[in-house]
NULUM-456186 format. One record per residue: x, y, z of N, C-alpha, C in turn. Coordinates in steps of 0.1 Angstrom, whole numbers, plus 2048, in hexadecimal, padded with zeros to 3 digits. Layout:
! residues N
XYZXYZXYZ
...
! end
This chain:
! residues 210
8097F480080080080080980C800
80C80F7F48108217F180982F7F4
8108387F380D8457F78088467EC
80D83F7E38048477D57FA83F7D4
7FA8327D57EF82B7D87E082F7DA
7E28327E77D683E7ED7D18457EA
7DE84E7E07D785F7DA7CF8567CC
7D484A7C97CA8477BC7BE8407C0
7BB83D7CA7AF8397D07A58437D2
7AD84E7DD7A78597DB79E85E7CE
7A78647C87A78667B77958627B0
79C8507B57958507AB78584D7B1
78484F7BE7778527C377185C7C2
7758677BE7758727C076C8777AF
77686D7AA76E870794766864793
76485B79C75A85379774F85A799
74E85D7A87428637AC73D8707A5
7478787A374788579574688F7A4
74A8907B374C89B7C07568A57BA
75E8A97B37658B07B07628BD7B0
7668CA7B57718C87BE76A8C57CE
7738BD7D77708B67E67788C47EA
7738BE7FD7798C280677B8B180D
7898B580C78E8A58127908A9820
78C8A382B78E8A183979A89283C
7A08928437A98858487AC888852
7B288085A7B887C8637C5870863
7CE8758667D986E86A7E086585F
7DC85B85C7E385584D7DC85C843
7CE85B8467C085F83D7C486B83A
7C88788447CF8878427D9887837
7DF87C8377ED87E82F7EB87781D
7E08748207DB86D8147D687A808
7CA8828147C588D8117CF897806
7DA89D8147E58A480B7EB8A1803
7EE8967FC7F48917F67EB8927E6
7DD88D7EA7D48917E37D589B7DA
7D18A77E57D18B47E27DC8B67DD
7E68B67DB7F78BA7D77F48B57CD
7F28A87C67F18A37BD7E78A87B3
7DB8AC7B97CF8B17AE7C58B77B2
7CD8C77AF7C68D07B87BC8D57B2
7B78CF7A77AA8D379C7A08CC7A4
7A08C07AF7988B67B27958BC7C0
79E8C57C979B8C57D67978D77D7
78E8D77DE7898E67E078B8E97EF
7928E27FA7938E88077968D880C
7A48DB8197AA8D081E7A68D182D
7A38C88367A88CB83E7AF8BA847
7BA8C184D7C38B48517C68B385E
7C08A88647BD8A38737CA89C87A
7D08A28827E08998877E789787E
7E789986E7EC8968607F58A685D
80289B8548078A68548148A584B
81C8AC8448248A883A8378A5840
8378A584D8478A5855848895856
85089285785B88D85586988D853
86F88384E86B87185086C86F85F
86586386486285E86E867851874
87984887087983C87387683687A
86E83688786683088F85F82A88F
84E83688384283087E84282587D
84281B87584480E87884280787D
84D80488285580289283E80389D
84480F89F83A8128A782E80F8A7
82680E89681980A89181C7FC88F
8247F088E8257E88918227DE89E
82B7E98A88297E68B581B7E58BD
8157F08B580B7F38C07FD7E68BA
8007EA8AC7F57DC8AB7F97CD8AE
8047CD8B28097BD8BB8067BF8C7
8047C88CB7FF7C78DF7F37C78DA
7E87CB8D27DB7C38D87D77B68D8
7D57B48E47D17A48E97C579C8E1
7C579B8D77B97988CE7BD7868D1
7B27808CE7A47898CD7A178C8DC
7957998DA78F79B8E678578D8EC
7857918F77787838F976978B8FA
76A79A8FC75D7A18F775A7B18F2
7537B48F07597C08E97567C88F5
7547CC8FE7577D390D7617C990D
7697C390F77B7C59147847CE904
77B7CC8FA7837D28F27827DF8F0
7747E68F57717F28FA77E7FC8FE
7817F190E7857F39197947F8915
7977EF90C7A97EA90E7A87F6902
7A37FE8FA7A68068F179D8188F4
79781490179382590578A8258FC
7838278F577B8288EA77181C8E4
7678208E375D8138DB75E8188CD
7638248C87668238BA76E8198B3
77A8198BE78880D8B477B8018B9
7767FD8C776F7ED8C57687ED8BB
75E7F78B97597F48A97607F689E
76C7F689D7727F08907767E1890
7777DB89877A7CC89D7737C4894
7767B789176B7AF88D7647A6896
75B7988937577958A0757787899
76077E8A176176F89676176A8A2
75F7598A27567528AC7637518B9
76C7538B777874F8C07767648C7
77076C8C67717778C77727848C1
77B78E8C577879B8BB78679A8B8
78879F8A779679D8A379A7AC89A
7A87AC8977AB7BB88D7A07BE888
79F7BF8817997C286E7A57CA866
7AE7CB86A7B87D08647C27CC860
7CB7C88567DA7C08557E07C7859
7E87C08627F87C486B7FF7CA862
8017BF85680D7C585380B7CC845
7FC7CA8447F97D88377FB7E483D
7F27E784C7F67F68548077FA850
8127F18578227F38578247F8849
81D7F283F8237F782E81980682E
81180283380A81583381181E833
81A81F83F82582B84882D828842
83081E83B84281C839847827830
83E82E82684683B81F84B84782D
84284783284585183B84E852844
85784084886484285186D847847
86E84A83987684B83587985E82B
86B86482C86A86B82385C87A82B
86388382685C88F82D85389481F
84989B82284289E81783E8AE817
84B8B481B8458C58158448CF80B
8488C58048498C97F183A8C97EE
8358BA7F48278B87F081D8C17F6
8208C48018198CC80A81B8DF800
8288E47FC8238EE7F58218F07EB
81B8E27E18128E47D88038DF7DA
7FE8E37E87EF8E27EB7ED8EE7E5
7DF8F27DF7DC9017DD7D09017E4
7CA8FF7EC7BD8FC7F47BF9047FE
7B690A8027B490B8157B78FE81B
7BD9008257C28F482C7BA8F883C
7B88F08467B58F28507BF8E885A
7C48E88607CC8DE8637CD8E1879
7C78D18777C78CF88A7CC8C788F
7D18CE8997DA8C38A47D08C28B2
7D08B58B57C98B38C47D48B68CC
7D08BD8D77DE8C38DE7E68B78E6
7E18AB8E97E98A28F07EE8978E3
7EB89B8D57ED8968C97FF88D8C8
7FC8888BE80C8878BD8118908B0
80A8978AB80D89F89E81B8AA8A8
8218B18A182E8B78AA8278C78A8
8218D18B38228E18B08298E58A2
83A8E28A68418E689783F8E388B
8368DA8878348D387B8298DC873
81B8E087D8138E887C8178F787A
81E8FA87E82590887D82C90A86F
83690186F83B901864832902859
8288F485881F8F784C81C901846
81390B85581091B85381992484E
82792185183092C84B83392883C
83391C83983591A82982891B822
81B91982A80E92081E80692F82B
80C93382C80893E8347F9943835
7F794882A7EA94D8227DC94281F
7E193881F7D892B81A7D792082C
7DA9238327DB91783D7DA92084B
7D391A84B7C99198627CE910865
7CC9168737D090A8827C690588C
7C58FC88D7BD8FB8997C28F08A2
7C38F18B47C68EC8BD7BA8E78C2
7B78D48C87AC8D58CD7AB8CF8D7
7A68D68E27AF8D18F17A78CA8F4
7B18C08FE7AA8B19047A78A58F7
7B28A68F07B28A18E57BD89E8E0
7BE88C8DE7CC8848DA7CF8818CD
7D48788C67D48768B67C88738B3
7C286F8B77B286C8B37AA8758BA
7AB8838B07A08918B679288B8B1
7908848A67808838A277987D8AE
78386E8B677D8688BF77D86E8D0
78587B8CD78B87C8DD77E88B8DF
7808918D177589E8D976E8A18CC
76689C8C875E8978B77578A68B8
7508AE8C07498B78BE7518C88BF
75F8C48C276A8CE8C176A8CF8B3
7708C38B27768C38A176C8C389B
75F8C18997528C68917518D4890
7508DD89C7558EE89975D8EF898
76A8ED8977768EF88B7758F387C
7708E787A76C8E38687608EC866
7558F087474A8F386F75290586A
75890787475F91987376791C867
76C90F86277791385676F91084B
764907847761903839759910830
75291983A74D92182F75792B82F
76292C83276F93682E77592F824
77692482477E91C81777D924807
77292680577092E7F87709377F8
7719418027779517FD78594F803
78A94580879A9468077A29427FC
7999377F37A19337E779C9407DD
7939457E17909567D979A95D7DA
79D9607E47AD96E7EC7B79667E9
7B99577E87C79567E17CA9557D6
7C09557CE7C09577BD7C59677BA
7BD9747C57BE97E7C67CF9827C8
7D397D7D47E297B7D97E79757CA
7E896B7C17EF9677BC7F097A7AF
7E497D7AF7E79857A67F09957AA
7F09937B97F599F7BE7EF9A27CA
7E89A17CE7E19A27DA7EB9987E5
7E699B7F67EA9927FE7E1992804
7DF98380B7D69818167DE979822
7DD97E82F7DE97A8397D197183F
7D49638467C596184F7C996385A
! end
């Protein structure tokens, strides 16, 4: 499973259905899928916004660490309250399956590890400044996404890219505070089109600050 892989899945859900241009939303691999998207085909995307997702790197760890973590779960569960339990959330239990010996992944181990593997090796900020979109870009403040990453972004698209911090919230902001991050998206989506307005404006001479 490639990085490009993705953006052509993307892609091509996107012209089957004839949504052009989207507002892509992600999170976390799903975020990086998004920008990559957008970088790639910016005729397709009309407003980004990217959840703990983000273009820094490389990461040799990833891996390593997404490897790890799906070998410590004790699967199968013997019910879905212990699998509740052992993962804080009944979101991840309902991604589980439920087979006669118990609840198991639904995920391949070692398809996740080929997921990340571009990313221990490769940073993506080239890709990141050929988005031409509004970007909205959030970190959960106990997140693992890095302050400097988000900063940086803003300083390489200044004009095109927001921040938002969402407290009491870890890599998983949708599952940790779902009605934060709903007014987030709700505050920035109807600015998305008078901002790709002002930066068409900017491109011709004009500047816009947000």
């Amino acid at each position: 499973m490639t990085r490009a892989a993705c953006v052509r899945d993307a892609v091509a859900v996107i012209r089957a259905l004839d949504l052009a241009p989207v507002t892509l939303l992600g999170q976390s691999l799903g975020g990086h899928t998004a920008l990559l998207t957008a970088a790639a085909h910016p005729d397709l995307v009309h407003a980004l916004i990217l959840v703990e997702a983000g273009p820094g790197g490389p990461n040799p760890e990833l891996p390593k660490q997404i490897g790890d973590w799906l070998d410590g779960w004790p699967t199968p569960f013997k019910s879905f309250a212990e699998a509740e339990q052992f993962f804080g959330n009944e979101a991840w239990a309902r991604g589980l399956d439920e087979r006669p010996d118990g609840w198991h992944a639904r995920v391949d181990r070692d398809v996740m590890v080929a997921a990340v593997a571009e990313l221990a090796t490769h940073a993506y900020w080239d890709e990141w400044e050929r988005v031409r979109c509004p970007t909205l870009v959030i970190r959960g403040a106990q997140g693992t996404m890095p302050e400097a990453e988000t900063a940086e972004m803003r300083e390489r698209r200044p004009g095109m890219t927001q921040l938002a911090v969402i407290p009491d919230a870890a890599h998983d902001v949708h599952l940790d505070q779902p009605a934060r991050l709903r007014a987030a998206v709700t505050v920035f989506l109807p600015g998305a089109e008078g901002a790709k307005a002002r930066d068409g404006a900017r491109r011709s001479g004009s500047e816009w600050e947000s």
